[in-house]
C-alpha positions as CSV (number, residue, x, y, z in Angstrom):
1,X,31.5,-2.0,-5.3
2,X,29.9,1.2,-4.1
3,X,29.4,4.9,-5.7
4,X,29.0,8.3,-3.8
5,X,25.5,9.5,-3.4
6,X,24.6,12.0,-6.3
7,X,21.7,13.8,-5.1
8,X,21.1,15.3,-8.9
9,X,21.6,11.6,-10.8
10,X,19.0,10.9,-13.4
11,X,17.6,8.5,-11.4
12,X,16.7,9.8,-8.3
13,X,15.5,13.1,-10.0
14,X,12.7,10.4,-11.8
15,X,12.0,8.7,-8.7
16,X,10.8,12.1,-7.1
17,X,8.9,13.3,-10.2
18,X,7.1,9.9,-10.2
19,X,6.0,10.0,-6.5
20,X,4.7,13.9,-7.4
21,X,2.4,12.4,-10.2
22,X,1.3,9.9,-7.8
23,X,0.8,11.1,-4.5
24,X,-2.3,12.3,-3.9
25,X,-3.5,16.0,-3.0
26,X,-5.6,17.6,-0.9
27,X,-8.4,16.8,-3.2
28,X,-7.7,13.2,-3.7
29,X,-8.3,12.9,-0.1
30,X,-11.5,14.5,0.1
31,X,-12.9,13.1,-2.5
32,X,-12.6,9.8,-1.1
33,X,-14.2,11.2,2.4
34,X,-17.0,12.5,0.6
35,X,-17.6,9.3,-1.3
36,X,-17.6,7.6,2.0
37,X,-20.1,9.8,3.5
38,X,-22.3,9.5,0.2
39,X,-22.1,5.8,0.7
40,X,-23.1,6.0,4.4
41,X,-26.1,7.7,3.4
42,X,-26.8,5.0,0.9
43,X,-26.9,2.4,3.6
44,X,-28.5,4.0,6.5
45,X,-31.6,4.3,3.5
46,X,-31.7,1.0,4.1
47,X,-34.6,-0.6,6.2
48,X,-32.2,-3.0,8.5
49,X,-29.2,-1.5,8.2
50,X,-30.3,2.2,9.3
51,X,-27.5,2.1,12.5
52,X,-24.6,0.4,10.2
53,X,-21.1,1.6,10.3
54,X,-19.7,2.3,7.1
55,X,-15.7,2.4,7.7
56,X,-13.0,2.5,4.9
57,X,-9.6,0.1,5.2
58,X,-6.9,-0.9,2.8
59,X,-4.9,1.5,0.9
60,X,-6.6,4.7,2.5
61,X,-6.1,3.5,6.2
62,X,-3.0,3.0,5.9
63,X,-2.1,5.9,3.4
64,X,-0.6,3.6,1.1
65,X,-2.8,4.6,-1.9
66,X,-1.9,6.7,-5.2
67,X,-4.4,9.1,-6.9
68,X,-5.8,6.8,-8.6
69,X,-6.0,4.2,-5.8
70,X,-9.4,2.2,-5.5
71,X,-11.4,2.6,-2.1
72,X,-12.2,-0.1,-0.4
73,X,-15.0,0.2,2.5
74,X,-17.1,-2.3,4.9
75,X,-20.0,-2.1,6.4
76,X,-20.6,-3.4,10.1
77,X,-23.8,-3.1,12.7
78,X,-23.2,-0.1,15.2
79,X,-21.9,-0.5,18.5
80,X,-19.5,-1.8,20.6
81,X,-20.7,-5.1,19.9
82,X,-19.0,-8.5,20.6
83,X,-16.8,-9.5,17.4
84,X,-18.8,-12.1,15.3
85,X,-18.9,-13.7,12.1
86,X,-21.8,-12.5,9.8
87,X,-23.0,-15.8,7.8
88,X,-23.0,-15.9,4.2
89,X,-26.5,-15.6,3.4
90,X,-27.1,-12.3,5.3
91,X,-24.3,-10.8,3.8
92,X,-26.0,-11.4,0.2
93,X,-29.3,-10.5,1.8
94,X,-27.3,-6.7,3.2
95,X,-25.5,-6.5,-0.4
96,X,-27.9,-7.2,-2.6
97,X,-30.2,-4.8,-0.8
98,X,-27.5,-1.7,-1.3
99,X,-27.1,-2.6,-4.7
100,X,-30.7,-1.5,-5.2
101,X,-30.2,1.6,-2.7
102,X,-26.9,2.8,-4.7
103,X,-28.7,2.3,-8.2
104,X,-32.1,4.7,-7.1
105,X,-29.3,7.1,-6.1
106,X,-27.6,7.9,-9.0
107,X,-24.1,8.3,-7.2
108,X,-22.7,5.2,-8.5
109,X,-21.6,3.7,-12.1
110,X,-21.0,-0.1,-13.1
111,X,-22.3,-1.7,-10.3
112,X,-21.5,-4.9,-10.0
113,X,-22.9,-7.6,-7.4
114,X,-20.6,-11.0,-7.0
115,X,-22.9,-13.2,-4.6
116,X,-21.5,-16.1,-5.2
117,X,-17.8,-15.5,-4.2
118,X,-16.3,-17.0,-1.9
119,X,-16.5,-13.7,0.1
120,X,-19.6,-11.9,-1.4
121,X,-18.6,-8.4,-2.9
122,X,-20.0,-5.4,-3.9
123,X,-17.8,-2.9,-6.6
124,X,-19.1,0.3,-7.8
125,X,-17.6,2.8,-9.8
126,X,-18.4,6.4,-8.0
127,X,-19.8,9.3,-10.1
128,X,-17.7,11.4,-7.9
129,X,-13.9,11.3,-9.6
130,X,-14.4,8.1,-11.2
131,X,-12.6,6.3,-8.2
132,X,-13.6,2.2,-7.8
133,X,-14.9,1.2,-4.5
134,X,-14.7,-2.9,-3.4
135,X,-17.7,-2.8,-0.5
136,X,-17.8,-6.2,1.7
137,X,-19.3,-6.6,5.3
138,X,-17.9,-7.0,8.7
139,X,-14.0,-6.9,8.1
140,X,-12.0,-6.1,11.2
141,X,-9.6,-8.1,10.7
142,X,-8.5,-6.1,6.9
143,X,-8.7,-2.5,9.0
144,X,-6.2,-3.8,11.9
145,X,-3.7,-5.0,8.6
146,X,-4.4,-1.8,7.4
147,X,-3.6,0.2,10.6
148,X,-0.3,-2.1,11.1
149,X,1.0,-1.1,7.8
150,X,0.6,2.6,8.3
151,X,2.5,2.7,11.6
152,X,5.0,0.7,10.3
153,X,5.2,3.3,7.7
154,X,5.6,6.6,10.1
155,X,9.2,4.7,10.7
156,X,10.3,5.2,7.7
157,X,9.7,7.5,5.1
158,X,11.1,5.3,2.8
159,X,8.8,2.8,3.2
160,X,6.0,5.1,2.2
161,X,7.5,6.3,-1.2
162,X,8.7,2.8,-2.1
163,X,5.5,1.5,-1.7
164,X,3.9,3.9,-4.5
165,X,6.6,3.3,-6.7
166,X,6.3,-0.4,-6.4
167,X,3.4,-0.6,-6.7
168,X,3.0,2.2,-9.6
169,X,6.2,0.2,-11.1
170,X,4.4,-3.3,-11.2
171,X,0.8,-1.5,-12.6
172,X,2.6,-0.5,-15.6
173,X,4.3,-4.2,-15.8
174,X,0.9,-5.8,-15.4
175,X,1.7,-7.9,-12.7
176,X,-0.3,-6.0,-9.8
177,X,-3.8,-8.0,-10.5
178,X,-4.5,-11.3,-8.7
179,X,-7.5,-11.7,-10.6
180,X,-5.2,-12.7,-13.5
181,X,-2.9,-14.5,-11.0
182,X,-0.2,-11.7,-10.5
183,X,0.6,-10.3,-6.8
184,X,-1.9,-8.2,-5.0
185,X,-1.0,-5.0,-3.6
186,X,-0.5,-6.5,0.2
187,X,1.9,-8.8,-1.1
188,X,3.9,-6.1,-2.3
189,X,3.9,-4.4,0.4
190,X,5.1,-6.9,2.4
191,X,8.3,-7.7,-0.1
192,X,8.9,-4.0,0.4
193,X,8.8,-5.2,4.3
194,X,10.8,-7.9,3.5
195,X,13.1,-5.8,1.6
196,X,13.3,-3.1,4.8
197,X,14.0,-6.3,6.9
198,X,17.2,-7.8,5.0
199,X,19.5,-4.5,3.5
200,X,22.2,-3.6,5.7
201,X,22.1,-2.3,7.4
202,X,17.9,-3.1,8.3
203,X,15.5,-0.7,8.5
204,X,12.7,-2.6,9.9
205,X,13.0,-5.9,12.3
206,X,11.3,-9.1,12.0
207,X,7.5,-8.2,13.0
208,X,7.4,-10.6,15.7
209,X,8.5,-7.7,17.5
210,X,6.1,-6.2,16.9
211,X,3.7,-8.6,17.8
212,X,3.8,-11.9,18.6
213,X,-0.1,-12.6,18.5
214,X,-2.4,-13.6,15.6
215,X,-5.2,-10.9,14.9
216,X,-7.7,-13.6,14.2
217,X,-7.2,-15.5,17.9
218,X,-6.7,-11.8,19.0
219,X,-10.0,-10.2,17.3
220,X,-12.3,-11.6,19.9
221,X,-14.7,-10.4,22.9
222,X,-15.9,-7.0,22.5
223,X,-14.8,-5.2,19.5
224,X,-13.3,-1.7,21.0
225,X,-11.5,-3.8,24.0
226,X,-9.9,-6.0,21.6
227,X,-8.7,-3.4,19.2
228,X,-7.8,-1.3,21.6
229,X,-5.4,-4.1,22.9
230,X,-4.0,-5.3,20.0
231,X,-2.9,-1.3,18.9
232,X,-1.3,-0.9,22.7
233,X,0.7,-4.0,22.1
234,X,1.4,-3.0,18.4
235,X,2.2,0.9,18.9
236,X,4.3,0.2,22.4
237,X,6.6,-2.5,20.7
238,X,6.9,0.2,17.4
239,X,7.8,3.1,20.1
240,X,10.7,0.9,22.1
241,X,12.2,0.1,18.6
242,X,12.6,3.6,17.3
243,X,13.8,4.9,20.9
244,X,16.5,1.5,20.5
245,X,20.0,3.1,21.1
246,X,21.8,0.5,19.6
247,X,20.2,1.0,16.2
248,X,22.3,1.3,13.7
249,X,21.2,3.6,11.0
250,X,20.1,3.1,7.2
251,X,21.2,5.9,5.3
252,X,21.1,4.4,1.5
253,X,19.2,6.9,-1.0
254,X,15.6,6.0,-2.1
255,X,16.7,4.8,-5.6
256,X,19.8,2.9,-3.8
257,X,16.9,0.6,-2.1
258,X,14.7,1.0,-5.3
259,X,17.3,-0.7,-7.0
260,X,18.4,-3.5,-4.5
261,X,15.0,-4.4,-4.6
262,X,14.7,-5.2,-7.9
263,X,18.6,-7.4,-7.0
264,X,17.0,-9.1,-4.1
265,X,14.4,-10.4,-6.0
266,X,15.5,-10.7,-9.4
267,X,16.0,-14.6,-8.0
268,X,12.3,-14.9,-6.5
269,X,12.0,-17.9,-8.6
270,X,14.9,-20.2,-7.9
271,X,14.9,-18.9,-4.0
272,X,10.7,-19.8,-4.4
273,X,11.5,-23.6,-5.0
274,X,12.0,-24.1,-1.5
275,X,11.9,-21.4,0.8
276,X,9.0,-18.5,1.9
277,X,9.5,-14.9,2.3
278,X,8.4,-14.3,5.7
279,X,8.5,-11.0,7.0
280,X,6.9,-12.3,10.6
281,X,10.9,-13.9,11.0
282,X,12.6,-11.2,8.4
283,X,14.2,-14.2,6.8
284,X,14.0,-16.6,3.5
285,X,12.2,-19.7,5.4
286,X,12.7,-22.9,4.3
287,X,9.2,-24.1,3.3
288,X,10.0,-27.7,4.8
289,X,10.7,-26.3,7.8
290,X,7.3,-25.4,8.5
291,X,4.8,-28.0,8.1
292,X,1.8,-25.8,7.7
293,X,3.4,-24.1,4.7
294,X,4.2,-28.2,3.1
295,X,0.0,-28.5,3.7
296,X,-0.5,-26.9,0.2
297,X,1.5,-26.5,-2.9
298,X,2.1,-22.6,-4.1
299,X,4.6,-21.4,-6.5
300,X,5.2,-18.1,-4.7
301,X,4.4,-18.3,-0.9
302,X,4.2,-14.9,0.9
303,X,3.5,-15.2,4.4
304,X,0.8,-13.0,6.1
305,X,2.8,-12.3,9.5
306,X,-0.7,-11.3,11.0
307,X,-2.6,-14.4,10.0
308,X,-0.2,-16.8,10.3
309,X,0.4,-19.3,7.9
310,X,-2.0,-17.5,5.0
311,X,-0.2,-17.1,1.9
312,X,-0.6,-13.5,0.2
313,X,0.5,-14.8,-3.4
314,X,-1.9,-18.2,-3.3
315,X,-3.2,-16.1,-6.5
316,X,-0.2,-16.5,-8.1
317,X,0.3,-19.7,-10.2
318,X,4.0,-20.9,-11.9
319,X,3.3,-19.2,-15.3
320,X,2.6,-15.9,-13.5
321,X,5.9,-16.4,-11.5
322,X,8.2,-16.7,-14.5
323,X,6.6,-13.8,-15.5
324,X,6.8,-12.1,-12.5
325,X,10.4,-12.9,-12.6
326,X,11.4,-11.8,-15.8
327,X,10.0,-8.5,-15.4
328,X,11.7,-7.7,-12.4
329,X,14.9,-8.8,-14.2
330,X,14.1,-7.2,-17.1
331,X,13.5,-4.1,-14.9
332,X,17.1,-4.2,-13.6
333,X,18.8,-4.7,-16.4
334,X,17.1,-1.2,-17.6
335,X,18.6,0.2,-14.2
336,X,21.8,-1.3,-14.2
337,X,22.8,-0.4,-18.0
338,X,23.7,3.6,-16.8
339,X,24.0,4.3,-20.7
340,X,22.1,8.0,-21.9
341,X,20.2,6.3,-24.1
342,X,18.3,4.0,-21.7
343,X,16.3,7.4,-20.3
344,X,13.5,6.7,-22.0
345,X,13.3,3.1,-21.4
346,X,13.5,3.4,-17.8
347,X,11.0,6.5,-17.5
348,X,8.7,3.5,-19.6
349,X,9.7,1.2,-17.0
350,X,7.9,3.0,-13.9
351,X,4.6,4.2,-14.8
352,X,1.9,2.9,-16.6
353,X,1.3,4.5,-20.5
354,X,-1.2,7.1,-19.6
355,X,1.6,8.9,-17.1
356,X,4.1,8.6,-19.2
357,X,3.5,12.0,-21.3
358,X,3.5,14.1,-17.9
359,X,6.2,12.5,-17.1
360,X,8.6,13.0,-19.9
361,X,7.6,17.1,-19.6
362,X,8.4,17.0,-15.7
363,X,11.7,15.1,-15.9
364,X,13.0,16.5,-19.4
365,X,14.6,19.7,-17.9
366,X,16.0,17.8,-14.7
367,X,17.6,14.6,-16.8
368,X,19.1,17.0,-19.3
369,X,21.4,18.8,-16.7
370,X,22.6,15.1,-15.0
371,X,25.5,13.1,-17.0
372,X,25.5,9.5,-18.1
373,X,21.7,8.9,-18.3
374,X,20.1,7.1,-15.5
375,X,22.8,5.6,-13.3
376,X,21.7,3.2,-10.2
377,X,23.5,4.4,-6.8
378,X,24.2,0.8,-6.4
379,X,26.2,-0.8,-8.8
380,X,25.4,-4.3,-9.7
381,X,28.0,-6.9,-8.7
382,X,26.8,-9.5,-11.0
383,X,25.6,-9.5,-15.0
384,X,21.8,-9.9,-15.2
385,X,22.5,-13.0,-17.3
386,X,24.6,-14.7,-14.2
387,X,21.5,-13.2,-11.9
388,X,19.2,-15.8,-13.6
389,X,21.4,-18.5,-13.3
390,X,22.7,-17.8,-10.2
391,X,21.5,-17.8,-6.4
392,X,23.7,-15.0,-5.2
393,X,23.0,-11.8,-4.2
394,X,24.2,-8.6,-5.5
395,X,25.8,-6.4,-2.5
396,X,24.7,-3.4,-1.7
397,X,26.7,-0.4,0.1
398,X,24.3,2.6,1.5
399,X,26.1,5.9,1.7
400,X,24.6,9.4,3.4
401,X,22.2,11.0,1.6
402,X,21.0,13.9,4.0
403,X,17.1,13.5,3.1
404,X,15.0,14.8,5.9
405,X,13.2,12.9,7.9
406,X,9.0,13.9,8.5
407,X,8.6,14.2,12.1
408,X,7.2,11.3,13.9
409,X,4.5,11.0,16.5
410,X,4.7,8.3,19.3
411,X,0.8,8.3,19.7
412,X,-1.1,5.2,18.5
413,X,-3.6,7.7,16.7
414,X,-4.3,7.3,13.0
415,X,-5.6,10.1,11.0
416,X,-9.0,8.1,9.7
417,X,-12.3,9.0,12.3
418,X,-15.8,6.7,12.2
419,X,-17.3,10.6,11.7
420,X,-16.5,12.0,7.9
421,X,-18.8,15.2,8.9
422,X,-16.0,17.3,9.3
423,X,-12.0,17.0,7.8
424,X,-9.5,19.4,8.3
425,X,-6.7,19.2,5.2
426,X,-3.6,21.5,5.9
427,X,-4.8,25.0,7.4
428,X,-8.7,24.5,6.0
429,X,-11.4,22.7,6.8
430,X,-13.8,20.8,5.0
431,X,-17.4,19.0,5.3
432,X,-18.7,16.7,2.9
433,X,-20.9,19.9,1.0
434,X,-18.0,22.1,0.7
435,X,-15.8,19.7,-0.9
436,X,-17.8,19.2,-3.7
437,X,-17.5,22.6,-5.3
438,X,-13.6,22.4,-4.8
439,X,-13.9,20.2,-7.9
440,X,-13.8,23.1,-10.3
441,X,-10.0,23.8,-8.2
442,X,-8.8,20.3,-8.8
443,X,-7.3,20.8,-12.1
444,X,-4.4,22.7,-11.4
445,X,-3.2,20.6,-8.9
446,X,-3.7,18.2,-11.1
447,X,-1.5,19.5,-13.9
448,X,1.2,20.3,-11.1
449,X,0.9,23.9,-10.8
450,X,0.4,23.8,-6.4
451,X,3.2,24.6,-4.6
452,X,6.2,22.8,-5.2
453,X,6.5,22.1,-1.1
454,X,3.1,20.8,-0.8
455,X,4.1,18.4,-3.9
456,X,7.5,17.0,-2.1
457,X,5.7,16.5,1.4
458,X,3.2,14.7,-1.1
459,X,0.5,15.5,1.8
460,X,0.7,17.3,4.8
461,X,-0.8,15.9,7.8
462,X,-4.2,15.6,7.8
463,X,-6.3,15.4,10.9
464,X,-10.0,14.1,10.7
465,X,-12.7,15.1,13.4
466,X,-15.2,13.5,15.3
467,X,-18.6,16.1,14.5
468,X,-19.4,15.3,18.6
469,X,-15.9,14.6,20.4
470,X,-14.1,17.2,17.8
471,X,-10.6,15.2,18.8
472,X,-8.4,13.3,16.6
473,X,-9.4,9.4,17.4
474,X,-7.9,6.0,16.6
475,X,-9.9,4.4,13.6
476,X,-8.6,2.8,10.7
477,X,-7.6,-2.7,6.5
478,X,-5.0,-8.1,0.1
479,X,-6.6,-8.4,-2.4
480,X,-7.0,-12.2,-3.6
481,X,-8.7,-14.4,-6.7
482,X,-12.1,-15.1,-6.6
483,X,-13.1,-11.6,-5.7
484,X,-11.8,-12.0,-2.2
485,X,-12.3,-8.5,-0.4
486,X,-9.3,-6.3,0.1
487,X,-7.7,-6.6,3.6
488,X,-4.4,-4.5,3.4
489,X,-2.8,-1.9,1.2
């Protein structure tokens, strides 16, 4: 079955009202540079560590992050030095020493120090918005993930706002915290991937054309060369897909993918039994097929395609799955019900409690002029009881939906510099002692009152600039139990 594309349905208007609560604006942004710069300062205060880099990856590298998105940073000596590993005991010796450092300077709340870990770990809470920041040394190989992900997101638009609202979306579900054995924010990304990989028609290929290396063979020798030869590979095989000729074009609406997500994997836990997502192919694997995967036993496996055969979900155990399974069910029976009265019910659905009251005023105008409640572009071919009995999978038709496209650039150049001195946001710039005293500004953006283009852009482009060089430069990062550091979104 298929529907027309209604660009005024109930749904797709709450889709766009979400992603304006949760992009972040200009301030969001700068915020987070300055808290990075504060940081830097922190460190460089510090005896041995008065060269160090301070660099951010994850969910800001690759642009990936909400307002309210954590900030995840790494500290490495200076240099173009040769790519090593820094031993466990000197990165407690460098942590514990900043822990002291951040506390004399009265710029950080609730700082905690995890030693012991099996990756040592630093969190803070900044006095500057309140935003969390995981701090771990010598990561590399988290900041090329991270760079990956936000190339493959200048593709596709798409990919961008469906990672928010997934993510925002499984927040409010409770099933976005591996600490308590539900998926990390990289795996999520990657079943977004996934996703982008297997509707019809695809939006994304398998990775492996992308690249056909591992980072952590690749990651070797002299830190600038091998980055710089990973990105050539990475942003050359990107550029000859999206010049391909024979593509054929996606064209289904962002709450028609939104909702075949939700189809694809309300059977994650039958299809888990035996097979792997694995983006690096595109396809369900067989988990027998590859005898690396048979090595250890994991209810969910979610292949990293850049560190090949690392599972993304090893946090998640079979409990969590079922869970994890009948929310996403339980999520598209909301979707799929179309009836007036389910409004409410979905709005609940997609963002977490303390949204939900901005929410309701943003989208009460907007629903009230659409018909039939929130309707799903895609109509479900089977019942959600046969869904959780059955292995099939609901088909999908994608229909035009004229949404522009942002202009794309072919240059391997992401908008995150080493140097925070200086940032330019829009038509104004910034350095870290001006941004402060556009706090007093933030409100109103806050409450929704900038202009309405700026909010459906969500941000504009955003260059950064080196204080010495003053040209845009290549810089850019999941999350796993036991206080493993951040690597990806």
């Amino acid at each position: 079955m298929s529907s027309s594309y209604d660009p005024s349905s109930a749904l797709e208007i709450c889709l766009r009202e979400a992603l304006l609560l949760i992009k972040p604006l200009h301030h969001d942004e700068a915020t987070r540079v300055l808290i990075i710069d504060e940081f830097k300062t922190v460190v460089n205060s510090v005896e041995n560590l008065r060269d160090a880099r301070v660099e951010p990856f994850g969910s800001f590298v690759s642009k990936l992050y909400s307002k309210w998105g954590d900030l995840d940073i790494f500290i490495e000596m200076p240099g173009d030095s040769p790519i090593c590993s820094v031993g466990k005991k000197r990165k407690q010796i460098m942590l514990s020493a900043i822990k002291t450092a951040l506390q004399t300077r009265g710029i950080a709340r609730r700082v905690r120090y995890v030693p012991n870990a099996r990756v040592p770990l630093l969190t803070f809470e900044s006095t500057n918005g309140g935003i969390s920041c995981d701090i771990s040394v010598n990561n590399q190989l988290g900041l090329m993930k991270s760079r990956f992900l936000f190339w493959i997101s200048e593709i596709d638009e798409r990919f961008h706002n469906m990672v928010l609202l997934v993510k925002e979306w499984a927040k409010s579900q409770n099933i976005n915290n591996p600490k308590l054995g539900t998926l990390n924010s990289y795996s999520l990304c990657l079943m977004i991937v996934f996703h982008f990989q297997t509707c019809e028609p695809a939006i994304l290929p398998p990775l492996k054309e992308f690249y056909t290396g591992d980072i952590v063979d690749d990651l070797t020798g002299m830190r600038g060369v091998a980055e710089r030869n990973i990105e050539d590979i990475f942003s050359g095989n990107i550029r000859k897909f999206r010049t391909r000729s024979n593509r054929n074009p996606n064209r289904c609406s962002l709450s028609e993918l939104f909702v075949s997500f939700f189809q694809k994997f309300s059977r994650i836990k039958g299809m888990a039994l035996r097979h792997a997502i694995c983006p690096y192919t595109g396809k369900w694997e067989p988990i027998m097929s590859n005898y690396r995967w048979m090595a250890k036993s994991y209810p969910l496996l979610i292949e990293d395609p850049f560190e090949q055969p690392e599972n993304t979900a090893r946090s998640v155990g079979q409990n969590d799955l079922t869970r994890i399974s009948e929310v996403i069910v339980e999520t598209l029976s909301k979707l799929s019900k179309g009836r007036h009265e389910d409004q409410r019910s979905v709005v609940t659905t997609l963002v977490r409690p303390q949204l939900r009251p901005q929410f309701f005023a943003r989208t009460q105008g907007n629903l009230r002029e659409t018909t039939g409640g929130i309707r799903p572009h895609v109509q479900v071919s089977h019942t959600v009881n046969a869904m959780r009995s059955s292995a099939h999978q609901a088909h999908t038709v994608g229909t035009p939906n004229g949404l522009p496209q942002r202009q794309q650039s072919f240059r391997n150049v992401h908008p995150i510099q080493r140097k925070f001195h200086r940032i330019q946001l829009g038509s104004r710039q910034y350095s870290p002692s001006m941004i402060s005293s556009a706090e007093g500004s933030s409100s109103s953006e806050m409450s929704g009152t900038q202009n309405h283009a700026d909010q459906l852009g969500g941000y504009p482009d955003h260059k950064i600039y080196s204080e010495r060089s003053g040209r845009r430069a290549v810089d850019g990062r999941g999350d796993g139990i036991r206080w493993r550091p951040k690597q990806y979104a």
